[in-house]
C-alpha atoms as one frame of an Amber mdcrd trajectory, in Angstrom:
protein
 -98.458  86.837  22.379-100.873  84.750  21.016-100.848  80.856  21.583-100.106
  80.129  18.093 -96.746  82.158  18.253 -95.163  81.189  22.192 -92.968  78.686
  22.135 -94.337  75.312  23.724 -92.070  74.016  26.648 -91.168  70.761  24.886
 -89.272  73.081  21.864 -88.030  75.233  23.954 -84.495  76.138  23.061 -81.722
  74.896  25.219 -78.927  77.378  26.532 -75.093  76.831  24.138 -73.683  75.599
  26.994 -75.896  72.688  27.141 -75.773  71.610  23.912 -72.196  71.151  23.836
 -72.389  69.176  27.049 -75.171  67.156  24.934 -72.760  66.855  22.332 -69.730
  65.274  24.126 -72.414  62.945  26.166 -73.252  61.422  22.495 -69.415  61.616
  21.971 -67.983  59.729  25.119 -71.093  57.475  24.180 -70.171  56.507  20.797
 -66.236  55.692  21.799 -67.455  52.978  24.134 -69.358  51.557  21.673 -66.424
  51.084  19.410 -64.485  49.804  22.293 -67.664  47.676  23.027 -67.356  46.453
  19.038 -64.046  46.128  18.965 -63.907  43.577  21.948 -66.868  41.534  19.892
 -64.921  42.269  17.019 -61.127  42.121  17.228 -59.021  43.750  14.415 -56.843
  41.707  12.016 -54.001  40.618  14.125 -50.339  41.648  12.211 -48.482  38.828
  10.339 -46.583  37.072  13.330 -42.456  35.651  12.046 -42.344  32.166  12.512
 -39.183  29.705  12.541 -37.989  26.531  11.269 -35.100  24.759  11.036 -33.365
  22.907   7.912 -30.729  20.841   8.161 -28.456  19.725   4.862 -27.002  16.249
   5.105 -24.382  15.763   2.512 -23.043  12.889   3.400 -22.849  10.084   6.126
 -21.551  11.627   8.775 -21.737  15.965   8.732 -24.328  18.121   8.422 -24.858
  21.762   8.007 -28.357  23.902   9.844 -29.908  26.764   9.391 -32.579  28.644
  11.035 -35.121  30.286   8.582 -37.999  33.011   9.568 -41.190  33.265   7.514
 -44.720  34.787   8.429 -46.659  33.245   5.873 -47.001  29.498   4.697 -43.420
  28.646   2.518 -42.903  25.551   0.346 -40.004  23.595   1.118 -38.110  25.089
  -1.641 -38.546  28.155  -0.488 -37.638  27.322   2.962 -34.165  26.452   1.062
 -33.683  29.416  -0.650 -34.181  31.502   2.871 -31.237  29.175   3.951 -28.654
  31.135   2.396 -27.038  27.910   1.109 -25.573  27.825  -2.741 -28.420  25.648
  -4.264 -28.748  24.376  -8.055 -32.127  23.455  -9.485 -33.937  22.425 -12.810
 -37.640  22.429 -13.913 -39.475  19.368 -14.464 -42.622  17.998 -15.452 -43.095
  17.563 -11.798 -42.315  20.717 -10.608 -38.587  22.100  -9.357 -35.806  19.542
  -8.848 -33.129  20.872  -6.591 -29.688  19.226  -8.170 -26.915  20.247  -5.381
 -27.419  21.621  -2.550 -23.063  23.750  -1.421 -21.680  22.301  -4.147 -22.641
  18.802  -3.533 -24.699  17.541  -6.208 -25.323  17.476  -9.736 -25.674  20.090
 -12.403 -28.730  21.631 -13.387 -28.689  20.216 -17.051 -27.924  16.757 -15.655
 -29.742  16.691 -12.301 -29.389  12.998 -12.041 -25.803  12.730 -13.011 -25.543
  10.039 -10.138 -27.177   7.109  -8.442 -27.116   9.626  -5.154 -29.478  12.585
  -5.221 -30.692  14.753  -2.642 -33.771  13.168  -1.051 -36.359  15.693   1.063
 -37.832  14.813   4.401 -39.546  16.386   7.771 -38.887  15.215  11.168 -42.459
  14.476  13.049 -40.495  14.714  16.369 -39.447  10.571  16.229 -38.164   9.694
  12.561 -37.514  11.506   9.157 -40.708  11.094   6.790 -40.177  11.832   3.283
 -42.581  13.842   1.515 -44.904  13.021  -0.783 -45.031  15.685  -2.783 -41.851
  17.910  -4.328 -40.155  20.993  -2.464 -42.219  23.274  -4.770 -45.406  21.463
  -3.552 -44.522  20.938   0.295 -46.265  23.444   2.886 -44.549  24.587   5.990
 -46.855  26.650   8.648 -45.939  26.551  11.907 -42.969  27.383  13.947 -40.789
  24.499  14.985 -40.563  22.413  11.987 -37.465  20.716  11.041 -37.151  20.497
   7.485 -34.347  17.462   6.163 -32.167  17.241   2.742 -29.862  14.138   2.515
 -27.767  13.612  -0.539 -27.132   9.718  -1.455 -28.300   6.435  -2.952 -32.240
   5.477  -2.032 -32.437   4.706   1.338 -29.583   6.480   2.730 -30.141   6.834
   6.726 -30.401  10.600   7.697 -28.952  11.448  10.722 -31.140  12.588  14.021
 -31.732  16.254  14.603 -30.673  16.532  18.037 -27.007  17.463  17.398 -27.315
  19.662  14.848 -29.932  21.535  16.150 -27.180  21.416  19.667 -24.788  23.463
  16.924 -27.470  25.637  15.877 -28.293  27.034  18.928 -24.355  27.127  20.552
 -23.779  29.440  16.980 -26.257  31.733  17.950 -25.250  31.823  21.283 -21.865
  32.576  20.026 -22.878  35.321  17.479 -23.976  37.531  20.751 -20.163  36.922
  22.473 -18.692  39.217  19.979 -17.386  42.653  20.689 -20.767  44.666  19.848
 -18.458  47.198  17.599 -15.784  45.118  15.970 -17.221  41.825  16.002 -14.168
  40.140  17.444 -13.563  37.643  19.968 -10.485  38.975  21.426  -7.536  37.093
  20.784  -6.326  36.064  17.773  -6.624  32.535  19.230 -10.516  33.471  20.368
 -11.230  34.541  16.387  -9.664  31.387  15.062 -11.658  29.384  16.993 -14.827
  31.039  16.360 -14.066  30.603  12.447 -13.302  27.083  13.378 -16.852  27.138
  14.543 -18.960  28.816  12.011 -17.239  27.525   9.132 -17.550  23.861  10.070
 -21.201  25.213   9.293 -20.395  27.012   6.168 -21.934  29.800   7.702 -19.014
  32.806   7.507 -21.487  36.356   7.507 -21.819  35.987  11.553 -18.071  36.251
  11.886 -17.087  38.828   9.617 -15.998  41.286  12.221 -13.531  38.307  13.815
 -12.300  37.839   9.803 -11.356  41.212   9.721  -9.905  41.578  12.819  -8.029
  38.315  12.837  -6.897  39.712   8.766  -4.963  42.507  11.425  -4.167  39.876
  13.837  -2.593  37.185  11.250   0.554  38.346  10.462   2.086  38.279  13.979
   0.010  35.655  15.103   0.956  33.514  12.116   4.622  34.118  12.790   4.708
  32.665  16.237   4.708  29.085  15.194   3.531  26.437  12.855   0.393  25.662
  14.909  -0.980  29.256  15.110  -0.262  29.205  10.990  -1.635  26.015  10.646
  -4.434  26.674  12.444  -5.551  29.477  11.197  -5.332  28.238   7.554  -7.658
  25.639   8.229 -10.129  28.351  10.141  -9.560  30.732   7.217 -10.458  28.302
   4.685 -13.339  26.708   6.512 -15.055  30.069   6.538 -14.449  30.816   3.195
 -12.216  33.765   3.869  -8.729  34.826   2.514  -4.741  34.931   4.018  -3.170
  38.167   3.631  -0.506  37.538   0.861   2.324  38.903   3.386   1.197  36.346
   6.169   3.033  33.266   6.693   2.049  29.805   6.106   2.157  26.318   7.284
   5.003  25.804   4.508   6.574  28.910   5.650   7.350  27.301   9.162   8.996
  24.037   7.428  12.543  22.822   8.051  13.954  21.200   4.990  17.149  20.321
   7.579  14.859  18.866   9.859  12.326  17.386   7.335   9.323  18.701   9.407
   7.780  21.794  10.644   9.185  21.039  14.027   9.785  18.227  16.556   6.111
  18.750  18.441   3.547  16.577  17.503   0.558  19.080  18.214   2.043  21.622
  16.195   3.414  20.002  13.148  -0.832  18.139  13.002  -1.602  21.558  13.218
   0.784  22.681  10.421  -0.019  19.691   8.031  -3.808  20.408   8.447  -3.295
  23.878   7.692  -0.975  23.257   4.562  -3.150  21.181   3.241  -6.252  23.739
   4.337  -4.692  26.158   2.165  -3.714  24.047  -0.802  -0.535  23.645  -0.079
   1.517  20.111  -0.606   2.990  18.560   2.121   6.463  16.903   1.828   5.684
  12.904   3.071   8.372  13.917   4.954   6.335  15.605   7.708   4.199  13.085
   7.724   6.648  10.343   8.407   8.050  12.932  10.945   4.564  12.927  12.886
   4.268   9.584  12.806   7.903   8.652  13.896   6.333  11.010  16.929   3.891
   8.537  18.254   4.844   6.987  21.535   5.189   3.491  21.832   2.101   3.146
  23.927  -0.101   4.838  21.340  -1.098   8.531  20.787   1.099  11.701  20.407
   1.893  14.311  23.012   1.540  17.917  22.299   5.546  18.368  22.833   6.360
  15.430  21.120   8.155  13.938  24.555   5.955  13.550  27.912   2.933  11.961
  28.273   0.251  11.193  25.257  -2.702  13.074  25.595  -6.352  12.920  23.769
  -6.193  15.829  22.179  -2.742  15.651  20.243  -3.793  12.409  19.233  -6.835
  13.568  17.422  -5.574  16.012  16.001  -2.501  13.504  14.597  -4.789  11.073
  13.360  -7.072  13.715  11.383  -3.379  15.481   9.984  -2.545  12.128   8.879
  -5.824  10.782   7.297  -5.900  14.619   5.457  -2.787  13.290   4.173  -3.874
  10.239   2.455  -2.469   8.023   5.114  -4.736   4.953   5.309  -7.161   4.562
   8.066  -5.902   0.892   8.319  -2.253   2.336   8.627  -0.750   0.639  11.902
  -0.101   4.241  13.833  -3.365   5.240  13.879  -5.281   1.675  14.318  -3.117
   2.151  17.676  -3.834   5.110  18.218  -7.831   4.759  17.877  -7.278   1.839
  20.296  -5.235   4.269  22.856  -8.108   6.571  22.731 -10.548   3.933  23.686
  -9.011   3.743  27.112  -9.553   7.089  27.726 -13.525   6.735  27.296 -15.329
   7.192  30.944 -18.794   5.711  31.723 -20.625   9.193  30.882 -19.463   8.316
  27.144 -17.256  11.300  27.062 -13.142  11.485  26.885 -10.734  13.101  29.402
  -7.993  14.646  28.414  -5.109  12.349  29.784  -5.233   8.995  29.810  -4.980
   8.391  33.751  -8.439   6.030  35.227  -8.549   9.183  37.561  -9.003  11.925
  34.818 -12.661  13.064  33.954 -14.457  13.911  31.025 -14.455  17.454  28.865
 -15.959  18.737  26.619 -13.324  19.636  24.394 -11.805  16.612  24.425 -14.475
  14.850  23.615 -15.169  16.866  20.741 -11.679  16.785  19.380 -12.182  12.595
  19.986 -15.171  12.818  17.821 -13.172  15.001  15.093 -11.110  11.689  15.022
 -13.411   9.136  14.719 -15.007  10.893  11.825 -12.102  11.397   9.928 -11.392
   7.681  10.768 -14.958   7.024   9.556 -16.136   5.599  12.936 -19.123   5.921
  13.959 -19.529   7.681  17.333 -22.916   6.691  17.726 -22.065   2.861  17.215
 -22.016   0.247  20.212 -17.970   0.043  19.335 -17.644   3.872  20.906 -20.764
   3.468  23.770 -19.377   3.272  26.788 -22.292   2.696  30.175 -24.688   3.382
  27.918 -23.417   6.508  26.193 -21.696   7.739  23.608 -19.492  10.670  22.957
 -21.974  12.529  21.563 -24.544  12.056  24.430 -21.456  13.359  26.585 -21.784
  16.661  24.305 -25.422  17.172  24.526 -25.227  16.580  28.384 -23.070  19.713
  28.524 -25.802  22.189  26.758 -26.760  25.090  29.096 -30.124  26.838  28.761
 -28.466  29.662  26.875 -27.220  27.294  24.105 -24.002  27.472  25.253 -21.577
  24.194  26.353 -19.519  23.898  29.629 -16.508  22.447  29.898 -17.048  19.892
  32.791 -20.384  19.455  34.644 -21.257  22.280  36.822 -18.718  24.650  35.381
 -21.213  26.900  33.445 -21.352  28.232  29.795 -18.196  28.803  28.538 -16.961
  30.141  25.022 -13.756  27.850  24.246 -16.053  24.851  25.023 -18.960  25.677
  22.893 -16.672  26.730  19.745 -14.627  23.242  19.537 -17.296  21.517  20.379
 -19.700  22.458  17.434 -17.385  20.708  14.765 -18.247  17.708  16.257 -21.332
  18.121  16.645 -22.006  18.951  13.218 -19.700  15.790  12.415 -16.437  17.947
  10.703 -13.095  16.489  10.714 -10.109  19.090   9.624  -9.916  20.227   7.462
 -12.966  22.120   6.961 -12.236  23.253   3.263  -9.650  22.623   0.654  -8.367
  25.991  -0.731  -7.223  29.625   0.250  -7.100  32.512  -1.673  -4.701  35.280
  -0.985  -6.063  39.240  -0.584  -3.799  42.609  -0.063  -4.136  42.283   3.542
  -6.780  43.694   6.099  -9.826  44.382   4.198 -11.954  47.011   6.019 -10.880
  49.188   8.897 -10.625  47.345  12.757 -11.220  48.904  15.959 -10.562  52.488
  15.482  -9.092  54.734  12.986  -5.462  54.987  15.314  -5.619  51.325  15.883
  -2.440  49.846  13.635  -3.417  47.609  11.731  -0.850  45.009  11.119  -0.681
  43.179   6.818
């Protein structure tokens, strides 16, 4: 072979075996460089959910919160709308007007039907600064902001976060103590006081698993007495939620012989709150019967004899302020006065009325319920007691989890946390005014062989 046709040794051709380990050298080669590039160049990161948290001041004393999620920047109004809440607005020359905010408000084709409108604000972590721009305008970005709405006249004070964003976080603490498959806090009792809870928030879709079970729960639990009726009424109607029409009610349990639901104080405040809860009218009556109850010495006792006690007394005065008793009317100036006493140096109540007792939680919280519907302040020097007030008791009983204890040290504990939130959230009973009647338990509880009781 000639020169011209031998292959030179620089093209000569290589064995198959070598090319394909050429091949997957120039592979393996290539993937680090992407891994190389993609270190120097990092790939768009996916949208990440931020929080905030609104909170809905309709008045001087009680608020309702929500948390909202977003992953991109939200106005204000939008924030609203992710609330859940009932809002009405209107279009204006500058921009969206929001005219009532659950119920509270004006009508959309009279937005400023009052001197009081609802008045938009953000906490910058030491005071509420209104915006200066509308809710369609506004720009929230970051996790962590608290967003404010306060209906009333220019200048109306808002109320600090710090309680209501307490509630928030004890509600979602209590929306994971539910039974997992029903939804229900046990008891009858337990589910009544969790609606107690939630709706003092107007917040009933958590709960609907305790509605439903307590809806198979509330004809025997109704007929043991005119506090469980009563109390469930108000629960039922604070969330929003119906009585079974063969259920009993507070007026069911009343004694035309003896003029009252019964001779106990605790139970006939329960049963008056609950009438009136579900629209019902009270014969004065009962309400001269539970004031003919107080003791001498101020306050009521749950058994209407024995000793007064904190909680019996709250309740009393909120039964007979729901009433359209007076606040100045001489029973209850005595019995705000009795309750005063029972104030300890942490700024929290006990629930007896001995210097020895100590401070609870859910005493303190039904206190507050009283003041409130007494329209006391109990942030005001008048309830401050060392240095703290009643509400700095409740905040001193958070736990990590969001939960409250009952007494210092005793851990998180689910009666505490649910009658505390009320308070917290400033609500005096009753929650709501009104109770519709449905055919009985609405969706199936438990199992298919559990009886379900109408």
């Amino acid at each position: 072979m000639s020169d011209r046709t031998r292959p030179s040794p620089a093209f000569r051709p290589l064995p198959l075996t070598r090319y394909r380990s050429l091949f997957y050298l120039i592979l393996v080669a290539f993937a680090l460089l992407l891994a190389g590039w993609s270190v120097l160049v990092p790939l768009p990161a996916a949208a990440q959910d931020n929080d905030a948290i609104l909170i809905v001041q309709p008045d001087d004393a009680s608020t309702m919160v929500r948390r909202i999620s977003f992953t991109t920047p939200i106005s204000g109004l939008r924030a609203l709308e992710l609330s859940g809440l009932q809002i009405v607005t209107t279009s204006s020359s500058f921009g969206p007007l929001v005219c009532s905010i659950e119920g509270v408000g004006c009508p959309a084709d009279n937005c400023f039907c009052s001197s009081s409108y609802w008045a938009y604000s953000y906490w910058d972590g030491t005071e509420w600064v209104g915006y200066s721009v509308g809710a369609g305008s506004s720009l929230i970005t970051d996790s962590g902001a608290i967003e404010g709405w306060r209906w009333g006249e220019f200048g109306s004070p808002q109320l600090p976060p710090t309680t209501s964003v307490a509630a928030l976080t004890a509600l979602e603490w209590l929306a994971g103590q539910a039974d997992a498959e029903t939804g229900s806090y046990g008891s009858p009792g337990a589910n009544t006081e969790a609606l107690l809870a939630f709706g003092s928030n107007r917040q009933p879709e958590p709960i609907a698993g305790a509605i439903r079970v307590l809806h198979s729960q509330a004809r025997a639990y109704a007929a043991l007495g005119a506090a469980s009726a009563g109390k469930m009424a108000v629960a039922l109607s604070g969330a929003d939620a119906c009585l079974p029409i063969t259920v009993m009610t507070p007026m069911d349990h009343y004694s035309p012989t003896l003029g009252a639901f019964t001779t106990q104080s605790g139970p006939q405040s329960w049963a008056i709150l609950g009438a009136l809860a579900a629209g019902e009218e009270v014969p004065a009556s009962a309400v001269d019967a539970l004031i003919n109850q107080a003791q001498s010495s101020g306050g009521w006792g749950w058994m209407g004899t024995g000793g007064a006690d904190t909680n019996t007394t709250a309740l009393a005065i909120q039964a007979l302020i729901a009433a359209g008793r007076p606040i100045t009317t001489p029973v209850i100036v005595q019995a705000l006065t009795r309750l005063k006493t029972a104030q300890r140096d942490d700024g929290g109540f006990s629930y007896g009325f001995g210097d020895d007792d100590e401070s609870d939680a859910n005493s303190t919280a039904y206190v507050i319920q009283a003041l409130i519907a007494a329209q006391e302040d109990p942030r005001s020097p008048a309830w401050t007691q060392n240095g703290f007030t009643p509400l700095d008791y409740l905040l001193a009983r958070k736990q990590p989890d969001g939960a409250l204890e009952w007494m210092p040290g005793t851990g998180s504990n689910v009666l505490a946390t649910t009658q505390a939130v009320p308070a917290l959230l400033g609500r005096a009973h009753p929650l709501a005014i009104g109770l519709d009647r449905c055919p009985g338990a609405l969706l199936p509880i438990l199992t298919a062989t559990t009886p379900v009781i109408e």
